[in-house]
C-alpha positions, 0 to 999 in steps of 0.5 A: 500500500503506498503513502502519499507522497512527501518530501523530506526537508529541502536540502541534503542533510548529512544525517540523512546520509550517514543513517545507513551508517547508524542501521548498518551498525546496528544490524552488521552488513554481513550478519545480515547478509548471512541470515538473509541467505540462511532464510533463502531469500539472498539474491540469485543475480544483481539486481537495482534492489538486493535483498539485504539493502531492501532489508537496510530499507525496510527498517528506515521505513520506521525512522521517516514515517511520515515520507513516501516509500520512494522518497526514503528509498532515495535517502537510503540511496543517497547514503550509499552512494556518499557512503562509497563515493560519487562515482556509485550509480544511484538508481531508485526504483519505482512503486512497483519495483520496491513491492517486488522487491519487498514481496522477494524478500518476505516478511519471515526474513525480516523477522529472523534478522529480528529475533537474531539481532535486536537484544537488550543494550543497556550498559551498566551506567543506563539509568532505571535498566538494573535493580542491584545485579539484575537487568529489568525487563517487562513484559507488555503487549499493545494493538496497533492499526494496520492498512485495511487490506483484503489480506490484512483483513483476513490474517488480523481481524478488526476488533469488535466495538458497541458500534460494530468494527473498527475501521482498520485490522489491529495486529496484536503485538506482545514482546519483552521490553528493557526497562532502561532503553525501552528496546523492545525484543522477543516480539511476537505478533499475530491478529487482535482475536488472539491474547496477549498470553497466548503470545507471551508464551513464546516471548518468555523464551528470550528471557536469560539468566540474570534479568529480572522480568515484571509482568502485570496481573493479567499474564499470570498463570501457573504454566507461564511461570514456571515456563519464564523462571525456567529460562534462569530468569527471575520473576516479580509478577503482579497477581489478581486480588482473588488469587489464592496465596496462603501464608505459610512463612512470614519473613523478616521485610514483611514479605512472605513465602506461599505456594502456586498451584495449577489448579483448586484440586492440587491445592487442596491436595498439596501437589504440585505447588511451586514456592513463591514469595508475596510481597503485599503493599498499599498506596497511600496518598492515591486516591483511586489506589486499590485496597492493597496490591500483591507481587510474586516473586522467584526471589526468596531471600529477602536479604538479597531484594528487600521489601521494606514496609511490605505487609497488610 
């Protein structure tokens, strides 16, 4: 689908220049290149668009969004040819040589180079992306429109309204997000019928050791646990006010270790019980504050991650 036609601002500006350099940074030529090729979608013979700079072009889509398609593919070309020298050839292909392009290349090739490469980058100094040795990442889901497309329509689904449907297909997209520098990774996506935990199943594979993951009360569920904190991951979840969290050690910061289960009968039978640690806490001062919230976590030592003032 094209967009309508826009200019960048009047005269060449070096940013717009070296941008190929920044992404090309990001996302090494080669590693591309090899995972393009991995993917089967390399290109067999020369071509005005090869499938790895089609790739470099998908992701400058998302950095001048407000341009028309063949204005960015001018931009990225114009960074190539000051990049490697005047005597580059700069050729920009029309409307229906950039969908061909983008068709050859498909979209499961962009999404290995993807999932291959965009990872956490916080640093030690990043600001709000650790809690003591711990990298803090969320977990978080959104809906986001897309062109109302027969294909679109089919694949993704409009959401229902009390009017009826919405005017465009929504997409519904669930992917862990670095606290710090708000790098979404591990993203998955897939049409607005489907829920967020369904997706979040997949995504909390991409959690490792020594990440701390958070996650609101509507993502909790027995098997998502115990499925994240196999990773190696930890886990400080918030949980619904009607779940069941029986004290049965009170620790020294207020908080207190209980156990999960993945149903009623094997709480009552004592099986399968997971332990966890509640941390329990009220908001003073907010006016439209819940009575009190609740968090479960994997860490149970409380000397290591305390919870000062934590109680009913």
């Amino acid at each position: 689908m094209a967009r309508t036609v826009a200019q960048l601002p009047p005269g060449a500006r070096i940013t717009d220049y070296i941008s190929l350099g920044v992404i090309s940074k990001t996302f090494p030529v080669e590693k591309v290149k090899q995972i393009i090729s991995d993917a089967g979608k390399a290109s067999q013979r020369q071509r005005d668009l090869p499938a790895h700079v089609v790739l470099y072009y998908v992701i400058a889509l998302a950095l001048y969004m407000r341009s028309s398609y063949r204005e960015v593919l001018r931009c990225l070309l114009e960074g190539i040819q000051w990049l490697k020298g005047p005597r580059t050839l700069v050729r920009v292909s029309g409307k229906s040589g950039i969908s061909q392009a983008r068709s050859r290349l498909g979209h499961g090739a962009v999404k290995r180079v993807h999932d291959e490469i965009v990872k956490p980058i916080a640093t030690k100094q990043t600001r709000g992306a650790w809690y003591k040795g711990w990298r803090l990442v969320s977990i978080d889901g959104t809906c986001l429109d897309v062109a109302d497309t027969r294909g679109n329509r089919a694949y993704f689904d409009r959401p229902g309204s009390g009017r009826g449907e919405t005017a465009f297909p929504q997409l519904r997209l669930v992917c862990l997000v670095e606290n710090g520098t708000h790098v979404l990774f591990g993203s998955q996506m897939s049409g607005c019928r489907t829920g967020e935990s369904t997706l979040a199943d997949k995504v909390v594979e991409s959690l490792d050791t020594g990440i701390l993951c958070l996650a609101d009360r509507n993502f909790f569920s027995y098997s998502l646990w115990n499925k994240a904190r196999a990773t190696g991951a930890d886990l400080l979840w918030r949980m619904k006010k009607n779940a069941v969290l029986p004290l049965e050690k009170r620790l020294e910061d207020g908080s207190y270790l209980s156990r999960i289960y993945p149903s009623s009968a094997d709480r009552k039978k004592l099986k399968n019980g997971v332990v966890v640690r509640v941390v329990e806490y009220r908001l003073e001062g907010v006016d439209d504050a819940e009575e009190f919230y609740r968090l479960i976590t994997t860490i149970l030592d409380h000397s290591g991650a305390p919870a000062p003032g934590a109680g009913p």
